[in-house]
C-alpha positions in Angstrom: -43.8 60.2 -17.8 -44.2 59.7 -14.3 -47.4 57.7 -15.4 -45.7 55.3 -17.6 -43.0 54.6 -14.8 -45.4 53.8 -12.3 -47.0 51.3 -15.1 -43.5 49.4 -15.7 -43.0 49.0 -12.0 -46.9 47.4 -11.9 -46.2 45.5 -14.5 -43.0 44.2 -13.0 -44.0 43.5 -9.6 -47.0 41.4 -11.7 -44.4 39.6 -13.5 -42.7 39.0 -10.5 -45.6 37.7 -8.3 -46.6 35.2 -11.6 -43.2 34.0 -11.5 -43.3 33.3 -7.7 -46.5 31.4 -7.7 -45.2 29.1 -10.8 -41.6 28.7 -9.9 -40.9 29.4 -6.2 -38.0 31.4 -5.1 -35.4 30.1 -7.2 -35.7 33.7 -9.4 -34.9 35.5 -5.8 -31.5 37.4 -5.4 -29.5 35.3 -2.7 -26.5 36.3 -0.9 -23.2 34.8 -1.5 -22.0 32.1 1.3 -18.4 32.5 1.9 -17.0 29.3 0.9 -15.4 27.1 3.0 -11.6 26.2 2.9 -9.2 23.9 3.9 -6.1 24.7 6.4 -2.6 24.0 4.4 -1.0 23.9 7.6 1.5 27.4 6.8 0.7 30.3 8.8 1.3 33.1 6.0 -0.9 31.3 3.7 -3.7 30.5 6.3 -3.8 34.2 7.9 -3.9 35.5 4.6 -6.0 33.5 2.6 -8.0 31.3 5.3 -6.7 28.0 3.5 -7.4 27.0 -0.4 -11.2 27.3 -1.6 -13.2 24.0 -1.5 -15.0 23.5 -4.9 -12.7 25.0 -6.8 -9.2 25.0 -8.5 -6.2 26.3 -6.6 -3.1 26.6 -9.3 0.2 26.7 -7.5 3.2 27.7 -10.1 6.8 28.7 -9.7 10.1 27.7 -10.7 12.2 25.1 -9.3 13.2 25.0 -6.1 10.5 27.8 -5.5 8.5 26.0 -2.9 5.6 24.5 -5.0 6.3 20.5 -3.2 6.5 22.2 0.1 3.2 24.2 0.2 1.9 20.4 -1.6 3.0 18.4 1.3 1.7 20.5 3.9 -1.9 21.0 2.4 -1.6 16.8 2.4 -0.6 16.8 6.0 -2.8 19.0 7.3 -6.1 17.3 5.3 -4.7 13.6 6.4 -4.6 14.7 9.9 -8.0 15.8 9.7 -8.9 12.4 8.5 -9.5 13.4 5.0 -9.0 11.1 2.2 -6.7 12.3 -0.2 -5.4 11.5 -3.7 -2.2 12.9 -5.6 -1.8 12.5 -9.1 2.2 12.0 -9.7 2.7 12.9 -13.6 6.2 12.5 -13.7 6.5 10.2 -10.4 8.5 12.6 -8.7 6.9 12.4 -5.3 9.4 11.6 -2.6 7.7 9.4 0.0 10.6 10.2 2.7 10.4 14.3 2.9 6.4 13.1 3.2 6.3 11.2 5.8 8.6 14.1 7.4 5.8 16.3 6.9 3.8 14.2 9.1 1.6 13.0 5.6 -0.8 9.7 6.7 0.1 7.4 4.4 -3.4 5.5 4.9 -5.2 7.9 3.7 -3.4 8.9 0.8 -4.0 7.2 -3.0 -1.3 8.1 -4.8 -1.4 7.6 -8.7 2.1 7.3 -10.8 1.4 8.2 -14.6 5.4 7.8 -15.8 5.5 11.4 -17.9 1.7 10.8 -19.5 0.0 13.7 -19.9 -3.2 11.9 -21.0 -3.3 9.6 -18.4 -2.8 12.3 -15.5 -5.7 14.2 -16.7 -8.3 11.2 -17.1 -7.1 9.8 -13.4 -7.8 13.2 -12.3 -11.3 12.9 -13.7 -12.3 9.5 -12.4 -11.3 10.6 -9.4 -13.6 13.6 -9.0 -16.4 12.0 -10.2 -15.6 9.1 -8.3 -16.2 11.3 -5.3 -15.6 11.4 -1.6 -12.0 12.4 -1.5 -11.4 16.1 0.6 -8.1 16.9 -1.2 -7.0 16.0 -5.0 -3.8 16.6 -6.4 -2.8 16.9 -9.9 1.7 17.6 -9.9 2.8 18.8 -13.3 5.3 20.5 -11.9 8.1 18.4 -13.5 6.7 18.6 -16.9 8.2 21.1 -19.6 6.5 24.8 -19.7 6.0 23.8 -23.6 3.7 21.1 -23.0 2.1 22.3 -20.0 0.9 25.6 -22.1 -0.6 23.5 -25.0 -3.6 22.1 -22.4 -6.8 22.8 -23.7 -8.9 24.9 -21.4 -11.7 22.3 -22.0 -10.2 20.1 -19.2 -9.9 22.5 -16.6 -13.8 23.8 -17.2 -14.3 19.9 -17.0 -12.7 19.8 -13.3 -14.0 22.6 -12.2 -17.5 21.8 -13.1 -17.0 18.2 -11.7 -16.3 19.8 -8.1 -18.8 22.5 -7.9 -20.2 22.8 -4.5 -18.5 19.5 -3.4 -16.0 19.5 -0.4 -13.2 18.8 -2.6 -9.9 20.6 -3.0 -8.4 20.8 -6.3 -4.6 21.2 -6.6 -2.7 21.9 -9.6 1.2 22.3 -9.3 2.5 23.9 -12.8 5.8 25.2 -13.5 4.0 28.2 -15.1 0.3 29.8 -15.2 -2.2 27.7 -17.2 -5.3 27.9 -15.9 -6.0 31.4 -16.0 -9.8 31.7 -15.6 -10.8 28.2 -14.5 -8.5 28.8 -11.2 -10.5 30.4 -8.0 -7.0 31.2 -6.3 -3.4 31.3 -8.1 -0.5 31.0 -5.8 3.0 32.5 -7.7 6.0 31.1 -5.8 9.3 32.7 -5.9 12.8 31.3 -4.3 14.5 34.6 -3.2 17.5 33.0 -1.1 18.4 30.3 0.4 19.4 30.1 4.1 22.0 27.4 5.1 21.9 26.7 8.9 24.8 24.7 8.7 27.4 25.5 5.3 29.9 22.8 5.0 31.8 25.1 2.5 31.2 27.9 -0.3 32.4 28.6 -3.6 34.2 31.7 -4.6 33.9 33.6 -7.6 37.7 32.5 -8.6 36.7 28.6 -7.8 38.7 28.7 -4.6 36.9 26.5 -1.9 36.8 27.9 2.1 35.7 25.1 4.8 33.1 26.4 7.6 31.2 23.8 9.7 31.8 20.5 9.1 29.7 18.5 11.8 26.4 18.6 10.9 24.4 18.2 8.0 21.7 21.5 7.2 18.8 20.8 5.0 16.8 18.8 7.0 17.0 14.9 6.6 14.8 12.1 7.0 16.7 8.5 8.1 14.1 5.9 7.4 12.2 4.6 10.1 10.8 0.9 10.9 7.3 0.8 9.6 6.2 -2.9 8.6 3.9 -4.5 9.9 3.9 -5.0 13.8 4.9 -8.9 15.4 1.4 -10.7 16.1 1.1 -10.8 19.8 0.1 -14.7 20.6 -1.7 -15.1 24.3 0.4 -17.8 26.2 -0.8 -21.1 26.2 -0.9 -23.1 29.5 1.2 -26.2 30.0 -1.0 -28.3 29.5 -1.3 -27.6 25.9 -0.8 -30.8 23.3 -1.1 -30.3 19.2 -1.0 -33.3 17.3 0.4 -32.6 13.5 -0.8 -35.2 10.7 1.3 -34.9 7.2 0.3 -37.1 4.6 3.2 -38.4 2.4 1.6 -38.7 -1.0 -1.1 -36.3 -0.8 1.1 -33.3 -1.7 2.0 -35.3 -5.0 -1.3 -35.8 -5.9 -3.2 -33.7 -8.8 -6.0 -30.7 -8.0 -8.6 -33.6 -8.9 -7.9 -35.8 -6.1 -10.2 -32.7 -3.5 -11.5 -35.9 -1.8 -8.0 -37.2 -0.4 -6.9 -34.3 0.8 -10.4 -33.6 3.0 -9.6 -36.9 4.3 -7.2 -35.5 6.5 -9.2 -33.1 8.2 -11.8 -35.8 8.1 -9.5 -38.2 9.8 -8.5 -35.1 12.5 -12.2 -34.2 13.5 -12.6 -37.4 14.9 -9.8 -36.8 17.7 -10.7 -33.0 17.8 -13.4 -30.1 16.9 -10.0 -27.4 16.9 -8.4 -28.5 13.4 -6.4 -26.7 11.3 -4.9 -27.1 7.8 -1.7 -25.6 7.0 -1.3 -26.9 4.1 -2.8 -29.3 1.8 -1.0 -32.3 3.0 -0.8 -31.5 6.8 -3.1 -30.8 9.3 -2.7 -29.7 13.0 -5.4 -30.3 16.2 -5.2 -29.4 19.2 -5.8 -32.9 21.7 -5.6 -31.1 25.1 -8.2 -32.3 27.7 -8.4 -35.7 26.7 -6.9 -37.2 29.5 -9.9 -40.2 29.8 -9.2 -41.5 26.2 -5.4 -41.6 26.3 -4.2 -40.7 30.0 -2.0 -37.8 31.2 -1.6 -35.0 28.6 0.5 -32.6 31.1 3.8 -31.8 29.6 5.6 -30.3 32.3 9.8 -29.4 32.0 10.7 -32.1 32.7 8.1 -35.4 31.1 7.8 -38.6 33.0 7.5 -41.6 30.9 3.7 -41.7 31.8 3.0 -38.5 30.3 5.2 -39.5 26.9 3.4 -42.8 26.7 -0.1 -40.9 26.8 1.3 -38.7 23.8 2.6 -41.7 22.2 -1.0 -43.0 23.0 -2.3 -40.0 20.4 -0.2 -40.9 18.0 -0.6 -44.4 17.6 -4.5 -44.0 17.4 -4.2 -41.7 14.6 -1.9 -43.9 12.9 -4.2 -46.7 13.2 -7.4 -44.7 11.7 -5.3 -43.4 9.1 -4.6 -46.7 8.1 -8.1 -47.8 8.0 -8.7 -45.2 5.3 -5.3 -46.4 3.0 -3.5 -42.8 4.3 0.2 -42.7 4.8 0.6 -40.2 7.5 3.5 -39.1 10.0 2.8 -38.4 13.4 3.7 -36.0 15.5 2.9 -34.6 19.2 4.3 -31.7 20.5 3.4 -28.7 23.2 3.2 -26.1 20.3 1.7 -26.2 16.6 4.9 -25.0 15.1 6.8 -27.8 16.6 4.7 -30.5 15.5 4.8 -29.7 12.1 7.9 -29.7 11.8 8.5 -32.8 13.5 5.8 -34.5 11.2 7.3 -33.1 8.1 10.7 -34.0 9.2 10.5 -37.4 11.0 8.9 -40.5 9.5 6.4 -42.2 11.7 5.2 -41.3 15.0 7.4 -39.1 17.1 6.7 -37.2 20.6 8.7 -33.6 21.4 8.8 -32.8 25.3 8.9 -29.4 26.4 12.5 -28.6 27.4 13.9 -31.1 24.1 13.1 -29.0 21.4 16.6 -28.3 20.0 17.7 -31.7 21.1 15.1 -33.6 18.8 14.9 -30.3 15.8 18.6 -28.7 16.2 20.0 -30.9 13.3 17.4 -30.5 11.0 18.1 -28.1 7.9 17.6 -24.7 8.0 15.7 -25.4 4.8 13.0 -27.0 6.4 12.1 -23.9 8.3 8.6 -22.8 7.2 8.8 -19.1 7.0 4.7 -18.8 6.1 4.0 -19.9 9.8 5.3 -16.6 11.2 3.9 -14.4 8.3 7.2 -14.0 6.5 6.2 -14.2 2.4 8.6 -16.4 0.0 10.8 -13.8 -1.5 11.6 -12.3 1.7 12.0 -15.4 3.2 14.4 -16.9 0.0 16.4 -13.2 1.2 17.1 -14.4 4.7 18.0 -18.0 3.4 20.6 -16.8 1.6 21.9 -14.4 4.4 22.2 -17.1 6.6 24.1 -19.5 3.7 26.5 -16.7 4.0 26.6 -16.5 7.8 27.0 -19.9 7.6 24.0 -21.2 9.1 22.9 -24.4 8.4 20.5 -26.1 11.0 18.1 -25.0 13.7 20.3 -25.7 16.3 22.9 -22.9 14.1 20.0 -20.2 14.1 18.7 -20.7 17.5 22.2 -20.4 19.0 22.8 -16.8 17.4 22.8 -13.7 19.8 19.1 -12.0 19.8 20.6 -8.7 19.8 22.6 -9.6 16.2 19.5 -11.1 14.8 17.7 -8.3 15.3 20.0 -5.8 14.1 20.8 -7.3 10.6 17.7 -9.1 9.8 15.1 -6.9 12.5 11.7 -8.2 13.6 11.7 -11.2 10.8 14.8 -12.9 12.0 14.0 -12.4 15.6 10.4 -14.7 14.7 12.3 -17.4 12.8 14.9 -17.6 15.2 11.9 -17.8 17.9 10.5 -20.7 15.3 13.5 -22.5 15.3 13.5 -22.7 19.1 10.4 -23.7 19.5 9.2 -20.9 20.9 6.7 -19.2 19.2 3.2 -19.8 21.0 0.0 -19.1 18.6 -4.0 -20.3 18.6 -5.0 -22.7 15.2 -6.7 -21.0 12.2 -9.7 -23.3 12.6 -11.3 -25.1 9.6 -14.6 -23.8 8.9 -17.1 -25.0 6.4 -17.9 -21.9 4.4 -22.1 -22.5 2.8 -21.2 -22.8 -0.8 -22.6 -20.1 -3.4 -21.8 -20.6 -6.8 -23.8 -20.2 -10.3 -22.6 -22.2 -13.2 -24.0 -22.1 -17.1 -22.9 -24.5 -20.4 -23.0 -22.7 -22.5 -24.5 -24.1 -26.2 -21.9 -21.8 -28.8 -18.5 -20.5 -27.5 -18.7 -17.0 -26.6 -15.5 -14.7 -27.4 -16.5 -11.3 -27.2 -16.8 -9.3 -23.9 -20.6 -7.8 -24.8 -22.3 -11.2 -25.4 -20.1 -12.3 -22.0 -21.3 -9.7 -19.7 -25.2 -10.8 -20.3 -24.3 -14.4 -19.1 -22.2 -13.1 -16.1 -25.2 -10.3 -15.4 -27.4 -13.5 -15.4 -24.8 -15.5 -12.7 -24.3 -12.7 -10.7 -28.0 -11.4 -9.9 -29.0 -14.7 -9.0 -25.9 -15.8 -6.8 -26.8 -11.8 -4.9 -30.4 -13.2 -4.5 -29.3 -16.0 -2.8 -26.8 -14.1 -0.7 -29.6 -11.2 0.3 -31.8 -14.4 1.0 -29.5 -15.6 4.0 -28.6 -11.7 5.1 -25.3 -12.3 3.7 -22.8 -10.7 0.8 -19.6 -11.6 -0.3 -15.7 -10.3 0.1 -14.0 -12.5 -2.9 -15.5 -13.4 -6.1 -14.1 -16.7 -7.7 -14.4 -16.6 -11.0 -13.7 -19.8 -13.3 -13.6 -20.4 -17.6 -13.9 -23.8 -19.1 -12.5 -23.3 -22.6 -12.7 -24.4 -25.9 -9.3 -25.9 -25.9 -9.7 -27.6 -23.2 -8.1 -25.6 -20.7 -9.4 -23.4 -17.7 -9.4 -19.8 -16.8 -9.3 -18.5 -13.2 -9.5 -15.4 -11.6 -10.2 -14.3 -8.2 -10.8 -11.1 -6.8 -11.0 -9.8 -3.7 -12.9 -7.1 -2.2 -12.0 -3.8 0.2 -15.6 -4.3 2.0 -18.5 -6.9 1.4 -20.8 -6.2 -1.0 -23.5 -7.9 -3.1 -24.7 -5.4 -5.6 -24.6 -7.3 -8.7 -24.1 -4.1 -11.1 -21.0 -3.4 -9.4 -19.6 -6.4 -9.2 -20.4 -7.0 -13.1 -18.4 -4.0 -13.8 -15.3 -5.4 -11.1 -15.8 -8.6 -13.4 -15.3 -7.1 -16.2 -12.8 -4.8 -16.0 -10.8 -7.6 -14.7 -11.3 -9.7 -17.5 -10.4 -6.7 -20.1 -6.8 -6.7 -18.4 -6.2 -10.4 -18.5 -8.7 -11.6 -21.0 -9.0 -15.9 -21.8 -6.7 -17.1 -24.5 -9.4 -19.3 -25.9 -13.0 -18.9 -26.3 -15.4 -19.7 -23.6 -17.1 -22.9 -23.5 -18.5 -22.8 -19.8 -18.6 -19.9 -16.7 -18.7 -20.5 -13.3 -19.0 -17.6 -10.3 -18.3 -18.5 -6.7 -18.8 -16.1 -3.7 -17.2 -16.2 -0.4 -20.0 -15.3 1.9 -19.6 -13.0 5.3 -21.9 -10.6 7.3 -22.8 -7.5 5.3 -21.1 -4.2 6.0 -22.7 -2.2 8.8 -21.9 1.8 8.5 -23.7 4.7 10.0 -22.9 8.0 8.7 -23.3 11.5 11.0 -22.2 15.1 10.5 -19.1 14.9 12.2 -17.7 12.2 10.2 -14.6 12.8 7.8 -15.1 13.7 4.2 -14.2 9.9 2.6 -15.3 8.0 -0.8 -17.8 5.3 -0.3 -16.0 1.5 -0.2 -17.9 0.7 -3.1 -17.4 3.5 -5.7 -14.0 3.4 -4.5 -13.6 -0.1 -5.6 -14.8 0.7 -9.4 -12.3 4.0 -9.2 -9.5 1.9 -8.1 -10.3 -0.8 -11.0 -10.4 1.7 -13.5 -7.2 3.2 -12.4 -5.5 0.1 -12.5 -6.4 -0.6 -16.3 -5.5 3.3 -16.8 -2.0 3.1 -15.6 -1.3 -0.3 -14.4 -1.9 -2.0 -11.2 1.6 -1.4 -9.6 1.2 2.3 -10.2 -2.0 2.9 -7.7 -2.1 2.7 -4.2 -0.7 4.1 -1.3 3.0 4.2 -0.3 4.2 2.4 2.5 8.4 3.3 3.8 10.4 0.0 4.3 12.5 -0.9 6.9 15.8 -0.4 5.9 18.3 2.6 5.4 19.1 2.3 1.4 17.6 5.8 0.3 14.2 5.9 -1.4 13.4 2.5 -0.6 9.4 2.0 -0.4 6.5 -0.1 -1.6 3.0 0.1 -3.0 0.3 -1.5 -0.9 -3.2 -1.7 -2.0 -5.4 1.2 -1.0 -8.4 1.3 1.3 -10.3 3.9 2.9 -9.0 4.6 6.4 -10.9 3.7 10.1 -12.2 6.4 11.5 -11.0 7.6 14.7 -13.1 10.3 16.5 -11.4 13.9 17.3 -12.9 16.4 19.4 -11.5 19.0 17.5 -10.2 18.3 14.0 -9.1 22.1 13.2 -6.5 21.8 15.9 -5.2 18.7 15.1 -2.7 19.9 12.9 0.4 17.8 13.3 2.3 20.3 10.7 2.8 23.6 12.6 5.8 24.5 10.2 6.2 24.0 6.4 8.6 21.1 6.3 11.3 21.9 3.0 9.7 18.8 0.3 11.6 17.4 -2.1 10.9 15.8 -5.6 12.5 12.6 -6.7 14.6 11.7 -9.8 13.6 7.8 -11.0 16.0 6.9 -12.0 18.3 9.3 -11.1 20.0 11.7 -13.8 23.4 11.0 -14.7 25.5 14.3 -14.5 29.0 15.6 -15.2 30.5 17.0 -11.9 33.9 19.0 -11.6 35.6 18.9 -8.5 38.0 20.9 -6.4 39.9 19.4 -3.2 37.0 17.1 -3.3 34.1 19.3 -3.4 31.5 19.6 -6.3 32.1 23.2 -7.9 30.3 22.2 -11.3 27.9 20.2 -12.7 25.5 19.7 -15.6 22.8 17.6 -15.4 19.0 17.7 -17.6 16.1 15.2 -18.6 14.9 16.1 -21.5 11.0 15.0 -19.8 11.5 17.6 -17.4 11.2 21.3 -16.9 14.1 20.9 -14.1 17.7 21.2 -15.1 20.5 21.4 -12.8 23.3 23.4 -15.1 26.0 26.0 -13.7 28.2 26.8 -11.1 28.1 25.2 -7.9 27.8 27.8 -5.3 27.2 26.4 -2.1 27.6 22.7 -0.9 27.0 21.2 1.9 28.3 17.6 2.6 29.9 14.5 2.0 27.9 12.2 3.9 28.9 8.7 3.1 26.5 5.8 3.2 26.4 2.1 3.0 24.2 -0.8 3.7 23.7 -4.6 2.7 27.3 -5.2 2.3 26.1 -9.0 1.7 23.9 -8.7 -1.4 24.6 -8.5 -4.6 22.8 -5.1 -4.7 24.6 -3.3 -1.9 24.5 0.6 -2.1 27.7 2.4 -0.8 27.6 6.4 -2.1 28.5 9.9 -0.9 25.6 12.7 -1.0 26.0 16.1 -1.1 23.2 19.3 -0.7 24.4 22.0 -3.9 23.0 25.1 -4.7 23.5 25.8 -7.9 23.5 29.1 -10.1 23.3 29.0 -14.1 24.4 31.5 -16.4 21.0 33.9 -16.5 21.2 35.9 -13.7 17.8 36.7 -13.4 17.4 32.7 -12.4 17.1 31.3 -9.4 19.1 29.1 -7.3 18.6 25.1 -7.8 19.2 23.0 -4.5 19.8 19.5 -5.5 20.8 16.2 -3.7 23.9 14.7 -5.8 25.4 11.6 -5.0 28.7 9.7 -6.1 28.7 6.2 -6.7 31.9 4.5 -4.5 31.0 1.0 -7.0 30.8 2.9 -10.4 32.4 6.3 -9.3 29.5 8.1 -11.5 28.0 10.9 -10.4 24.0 11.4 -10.6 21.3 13.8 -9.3 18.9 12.1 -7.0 15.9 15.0 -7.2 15.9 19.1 -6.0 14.5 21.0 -2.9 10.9 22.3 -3.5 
């Protein structure tokens, strides 16, 4: 016996040692790492658990109001503080963009993906994100969905994720309204709402309906008033007084057709030869700067108060120009002024030649109409700007003169930073350097093509064809490209045109085939395809250098194909990342495109954690849910509210409220918003169920009541 033992352990160890010198180590018995983990920014959770598991699949579940959105937005905060990137995958596009930015969320470095109540959708954006890669923290929020659906799930997707993130620094996230996952999930979180704590109770409601009044000053669940966050006012360096811009506009050119390229180059042409700073504002006007030139045409100091010598060396300026423009058969009008702005609205305005001194800006512009104001040259975009036009109709502004004359403080407060730069424009006041004219070196691939082509397969070998040789020539002059121009001669006749610009540079002609061509799946020719031509906008390559210490983030140009894909998945306006406008109507935000985030060096990321207190979230009703509401002495005592596309329903007795808070904006619009909110808790008939805290709202237009989301 003992014989035959000592012969199996022989022959084992020989076994063994074979199996080493074929195959290494990789039979060997290793330890288990402990896994790392990402901070959610709530002390209980972090002491207990030391964050949620990287690699793997947290599942957070619980009724409503149970805390699932909160423990959500704090995991977001505290991996955007850490300057992760971050993704959320909205299923029912309930995410409330005001309760996260209260939890101190970075907006910059969160992609946030709306599915409008697709199951489907959700789960194959979750997919492309995590093979996508490069993001520290994805979300997936079912949490709105109803327990019936979210129970049929196959298991097969879940062993899908969790596959896809093994040993990867991601963070998996999965908010149900019941268990799902079961084995797939590394950690399950069970949330339970076991009371809820008014700091400051407007009023209760007893069990016989009566209502008794307590505090009545301040509102208790916390609130966020929306806070200015567009886009800061260009700062423009001061330009000396000795400054002089000339403005050429060319009558006819604007009503000429796209083919007439060569008159409209005349301009700039014509304004080089006075001036290597040119600048072309728009197709038919052109603005130089003709400082320093005080040999050719005399003075050109415009001091407060102009002497005649220094308006006839202006005048001087113009008449040349008028003179070569002539030459070359150009109507043009003329005009010199001490600021860019200035002059081209003199030139627009004012037939001829026509000089502006500094000091008689409003004197020679005050009449014009406030019509002519060009909104574009302070960065204001058309629909915005048609908004303040029609403000001012109403104020009964009317000229320059009207707007320039208004109180700054007034301007600011009803129209904020955008009114105070046109009202600065229509003074004559805003100071800026030219956006030079620069010859771009032309890269473009065309091909005729022999039979028309109407299928995308036989299309993407001639744009494969275009697009390796145009990157050759780019990798020959050290160069790639930002924005592909992309242009279809078809058989009807007609053209095609697309163009599409890029987060980064690149010139990887795989990827940009497959940019191409998802871009032509979602607006496809209407007619076959008789000719293809591919232009590039060439700048400097990308430089990047990676290092250990350098935030978890997807790279630009996997990102870019993630993004596309996305976009065809769910639509373009439903990716990106959210951005709050500046204004007080309630839930008001937009989507702006999404790029990775700079990166901004910490010394110690861990501790960085802007979030030291879970923040109570919220989850948004769009649009909100009509809802039945009984009152008592003014106070909600019952309502009944439910969405059949939701788990969530808000049905019973109203036990607590806290509220009215009235408010109103943009009195002057046909879409003004005038309403009284209220915070409810509210208890249905089971009493083993929890209590719903809601935001209702009554309607002072319409007198209807709705539901505008819950506390979570």
């Amino acid at each position: 016996m003992i014989n035959a033992n000592m012969k199996m352990a022989v022959a084992k160890q020989e076994i063994a040692s074979v199996l080493h010198n074929r195959f290494g180590d990789i039979f060997e018995r290793r330890e288990k790492q402990p896994a790392e983990t990402l901070l959610t920014g709530i002390a209980e959770i972090d002491e207990s658990l030391n964050g949620f598991p990287r690699g793997a699949i947290t599942e957070i579940h619980g009724a409503t109001s149970s805390g699932c959105t909160s423990v959500l937005l704090s995991a977001l905060a505290s991996a955007t503080t850490q300057e992760e990137t971050c993704a959320l995958v909205d299923c029912s596009d309930t995410f409330d963009v005001s309760s996260a930015a209260k939890s101190s969320v970075d907006f910059d470095r969160l992609l946030w993906v709306r599915c409008s109540d697709n199951l489907e959708r959700s789960f194959k954006a979750v997919d492309l994100l995590l093979h996508g890669g490069g993001f520290g923290l994805v979300a997936l929020n079912l949490g709105a969905m109803p327990a019936k659906l979210v129970r049929r799930i196959i298991s097969s997707w879940w062993f899908r994720f969790r596959r896809a993130i093994e040993n990867t620094p991601t963070v998996l996230i999965v908010i149900t309204p019941v268990a799902c996952i079961r084995s797939c999930a590394a950690l399950v979180l069970e949330l339970k709402n076991e009371a809820a704590i008014w700091s400051n109770t407007l009023s209760s409601v007893s069990a016989n309906g009566n209502v008794s009044f307590m505090e009545n000053r301040e509102r208790s669940t916390p609130r966020l008033s929306l806070v200015a966050n567009s886009t800061p006012i260009n700062t423009y360096s001061p330009l000396s007084h000795g400054s002089m811009f000339a403005c050429i506009h060319g009558r006819t050119i604007s009503k000429l057709t796209s083919e007439d390229d060569a008159v409209r180059s005349s301009l700039v042409d014509l304004a080089f030869t006075f001036s290597p700073l040119v600048e072309q504002t728009t197709a038919d006007t052109v603005v130089l700067d003709v400082s320093g030139q005080e040999l050719l045409f005399g003075s050109s100091s415009f001091q407060a108060v102009a002497s005649d010598a220094e308006l006839d060396s202006a005048r001087n300026v113009a008449n040349e120009i008028v003179r070569r423009a002539t030459e070359l058969n150009l109507k043009v009008d003329v005009s010199v002024a001490a600021n860019p702005d200035l002059a081209i609205h003199a030139a627009r305005s004012f037939k001829g030649v026509s000089v502006i001194a500094v000091g008689e800006e409003l004197l020679q512009l005050g009449a014009l109409s406030i019509r002519k104001l060009d909104c574009s040259l302070v960065g204001i975009e058309a629909d915005r700007a048609e908004e303040i036009q029609e403000t001012l109709a109403l104020w009964g502004i009317r000229t320059f003169g009207d707007l320039a004359r208004l109180p700054l403080t007034g301007v600011a407060e009803r129209l904020g930073q955008e009114g105070v730069r046109l009202q600065k424009l229509a003074q004559g006041k805003i100071g800026r350097r030219l956006k030079l004219v620069q010859s771009p070196i032309g890269f473009a691939q065309s091909l005729e093509l022999e039979h028309s082509v109407e299928e995308l397969e036989p299309l993407s070998f001639i744009l494969s064809r275009l697009l390796n040789q145009l990157c050759a020539n780019l990798n020959e002059y050290a160069l790639a490209t930002n924005e592909l121009r992309l242009r279809f001669k078809l058989e009807n006749q007609s053209e095609h045109e697309r163009a599409i610009t890029l987060p980064v540079p690149m010139r990887n002609p795989k990827m940009l085939l497959r940019l191409l061509l998802f871009d032509i799946e979602a607006r496809p020719p209407q007619a076959p395809i008789v000719a293809v031509t591919i232009g590039a906008e060439p700048v400097k390559p990308r430089a990047s250098q990676t290092g250990l210490f350098i935030p978890l983030a997807p790279e630009p140009q996997k990102l870019e194909i993630t993004l596309a894909r996305l976009a065809k998945l769910v639509g373009a306006d439903k990716v990106g990342s959210p951005e709050l406008l500046d204004t007080h109507r309630p839930g008001a935000f937009r989507m702006k495109r999404f790029m990775v985030a700079s990166i901004r060096k910490k010394s110690n990321p861990q501790s960085a954690i802007r979030n030291p207190q879970c923040i109570m979230g919220f989850r948004s009703f769009r649009p909100p849910w009509c809802a039945d509401v009984q009152t008592m002495h003014g106070q909600p005592t019952r309502i009944n509210a439910h969405d059949i596309n939701s788990s969530c329903q808000v049905r019973g007795k109203v036990v607590c409220v806290s509220g009215p808070w009235r408010t109103s904006g943009d009195w002057w619009r046909p879409d003004f918003w005038a309403r009284d909110e209220w915070d409810v808790a509210v208890t249905g008939s089971i009493p083993e169920q929890s209590e719903v805290l809601c935001r209702i709202f009554r309607d002072m237009a319409s007198e209807k009541w709705f539901v505008e989301g819950v506390y979570d």
